[in-house]
C-alpha positions, 0 to 999 in steps of 0.5 A: 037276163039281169033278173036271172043272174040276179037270182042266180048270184044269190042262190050260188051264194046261198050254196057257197055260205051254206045258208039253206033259207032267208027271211026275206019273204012277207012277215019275215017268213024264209024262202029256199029259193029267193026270186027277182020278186022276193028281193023286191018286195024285201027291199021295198021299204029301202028309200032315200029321205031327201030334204028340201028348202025350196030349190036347196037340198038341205040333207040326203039319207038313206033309210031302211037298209037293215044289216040283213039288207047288207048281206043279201047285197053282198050275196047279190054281188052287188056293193053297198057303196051303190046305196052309201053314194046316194045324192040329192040327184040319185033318180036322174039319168044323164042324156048327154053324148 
């Protein structure tokens, strides 16, 4: 259901900007109707840059997250303060009650 309303959200967008294809298919080739597979692969190459000395996080980064990145989040609702507040445990997820 996340996935569909994910793809829903971008396309609404898309209507609403008047924006008839995006580039974020392989080789920059455009799509009319983005899919969850689409986006995917678009922000495959988006990743954090973590370094390390021994135990000590030295520098976190986020890498990859072009300006058509950004707007395709802002189509996708989603906000770029998600990706900005990127830290040295950004992976984890908390088991506690």
């Amino acid at each position: 259901m996340v996935l569909s309303l994910m793809e829903r959200n971008i396309r609404l967008s898309m209507a609403e900007l008047n924006i008839e294809k995006l580039p974020i298919l392989p080789q920059g080739m455009n799509t009319k109707t983005p899919t969850w597979s689409n986006l995917k692969y678009f922000f495959h190459q988006v990743y954090a840059l973590i370094i390390t000395e021994g135990q000590e996080v030295l520098k976190v980064t986020l890498k990859g997250l072009s300006h058509l990145h950004q707007k395709v989040l802002r189509w996708l609702k989603v906000p770029l303060s998600a990706y900005e507040l990127v830290d040295k445990d950004w992976w984890r997820f908390s088991l506690s009650s």
